[in-house]
FIKEZA-948945 format. One line per 10 residues: number of its first residue (from 0); for each residue x, y, z of C-alpha. Coordinates in nm, 4 decimals. Example, Ala and Ser with C-alpha at 12.3 -4.5 7.8 and 13.67 -1.06 7.14 Angstrom:
BEGIN
0) 1.2300,-0.4500,0.7800 | 1.3670,-0.1060,0.7140 .
This chain:
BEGIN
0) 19.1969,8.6076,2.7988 | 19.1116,8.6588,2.4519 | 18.8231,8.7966,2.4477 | 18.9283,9.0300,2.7579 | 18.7776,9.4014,2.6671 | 19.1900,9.5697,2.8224 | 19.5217,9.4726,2.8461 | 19.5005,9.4725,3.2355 | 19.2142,9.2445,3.2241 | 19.4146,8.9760,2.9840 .
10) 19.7152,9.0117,3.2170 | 19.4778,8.9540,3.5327 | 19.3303,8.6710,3.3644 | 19.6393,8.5415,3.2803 | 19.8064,8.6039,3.6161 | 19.5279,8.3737,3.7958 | 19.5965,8.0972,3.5409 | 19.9488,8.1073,3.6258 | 19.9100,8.0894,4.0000 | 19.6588,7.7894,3.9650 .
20) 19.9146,7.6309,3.7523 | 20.2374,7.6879,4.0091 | 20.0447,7.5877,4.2689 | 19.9196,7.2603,4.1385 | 20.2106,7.1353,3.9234 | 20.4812,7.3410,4.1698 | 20.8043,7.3634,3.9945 | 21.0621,7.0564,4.0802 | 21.3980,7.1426,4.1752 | 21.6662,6.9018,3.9856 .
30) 21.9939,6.8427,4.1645 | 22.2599,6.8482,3.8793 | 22.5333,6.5769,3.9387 | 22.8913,6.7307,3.9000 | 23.0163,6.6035,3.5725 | 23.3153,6.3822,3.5543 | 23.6561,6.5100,3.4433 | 23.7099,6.3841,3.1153 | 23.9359,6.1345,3.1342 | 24.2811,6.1562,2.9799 .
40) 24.3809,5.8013,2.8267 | 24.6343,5.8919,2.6314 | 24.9786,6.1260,2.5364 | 25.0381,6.4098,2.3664 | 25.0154,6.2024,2.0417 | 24.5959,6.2212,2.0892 | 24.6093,6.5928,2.2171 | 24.7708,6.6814,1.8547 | 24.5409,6.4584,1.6675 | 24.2913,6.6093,1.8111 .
50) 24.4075,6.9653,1.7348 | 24.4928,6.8929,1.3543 | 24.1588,6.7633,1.3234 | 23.9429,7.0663,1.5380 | 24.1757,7.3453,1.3234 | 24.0373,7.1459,1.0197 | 23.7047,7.1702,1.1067 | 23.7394,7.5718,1.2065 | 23.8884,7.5622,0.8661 | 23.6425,7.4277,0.6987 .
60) 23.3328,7.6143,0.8800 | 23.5003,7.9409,0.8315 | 23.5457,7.8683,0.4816 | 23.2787,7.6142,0.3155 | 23.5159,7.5212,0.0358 | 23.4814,7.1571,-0.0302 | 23.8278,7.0781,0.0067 | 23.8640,7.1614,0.3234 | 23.5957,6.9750,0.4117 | 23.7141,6.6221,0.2272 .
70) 24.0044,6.7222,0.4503 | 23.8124,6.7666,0.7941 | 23.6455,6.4056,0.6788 | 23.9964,6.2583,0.6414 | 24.1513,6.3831,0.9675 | 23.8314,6.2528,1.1061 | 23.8235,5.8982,1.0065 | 24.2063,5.8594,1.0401 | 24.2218,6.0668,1.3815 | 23.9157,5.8201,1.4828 .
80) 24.1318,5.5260,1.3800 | 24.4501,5.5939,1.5897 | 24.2503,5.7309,1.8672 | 24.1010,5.3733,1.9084 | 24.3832,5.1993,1.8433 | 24.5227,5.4203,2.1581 | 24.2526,5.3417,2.3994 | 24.3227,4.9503,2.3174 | 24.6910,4.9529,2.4017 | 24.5478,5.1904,2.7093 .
90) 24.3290,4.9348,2.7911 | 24.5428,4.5987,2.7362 | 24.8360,4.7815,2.9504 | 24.5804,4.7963,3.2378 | 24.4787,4.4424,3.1904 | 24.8594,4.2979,3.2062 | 24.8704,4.5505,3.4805 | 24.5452,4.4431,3.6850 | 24.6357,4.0973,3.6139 | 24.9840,4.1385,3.7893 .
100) 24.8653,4.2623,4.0723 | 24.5752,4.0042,4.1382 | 24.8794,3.7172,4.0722 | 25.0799,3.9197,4.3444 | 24.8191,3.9293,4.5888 | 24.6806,3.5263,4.5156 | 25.1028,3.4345,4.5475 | 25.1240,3.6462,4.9171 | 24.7614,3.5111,5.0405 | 24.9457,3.1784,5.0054 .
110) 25.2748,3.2974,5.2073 | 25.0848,3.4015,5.5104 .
């Protein structure tokens, strides 16, 4: 190929290595799984945390200053804060949820 004395020849050359290629390592087709829906644990209290906190980073990358990006760093850590403190009261109101229905069903296996 590099040494090849026209362009045709290099391409020819170049061509046959490709075929040899595809047809030993043919290519693999990959079956994509459909992504889950993101799932939406809490109100309209995270939506607008998350807002304040993506305007501050648009802010901030359309602007460089350095106060706006201490600012992007402190909607960050606070949003981060009171988005996890939402996923726990999330989470324990399933729990005393889950837990009310297995007591329900052990009290009516009993009745039967």
């Amino acid at each position: 190929m590099l040494c090849a004395s026209s362009a045709e020849e290099a391409y020819n050359s170049v061509n046959i290595v490709t075929q040899a290629l595809n047809s030993t390592f043919p290519l693999k087709t990959l079956k994509f799984k459909n992504k889950q829906k993101p799932k939406h644990f809490a109100d309209q209290e995270a939506f607008i945390l998350k807002n304040s906190y993506v305007t501050a980073q648009t802010k901030y990358e359309q602007t460089g200053n350095l106060r706006d990006k201490e600012n992007t760093v402190q909607f960050k850590k606070s949003n981060e804060q009171s988005l996890k403190a939402l996923r726990k009261n999330v989470f324990q109101f399933h729990l005393k949820d889950l837990k009310q229905v297995t007591s329900s069903m052990a009290s009516n296996k009993f009745c039967m």
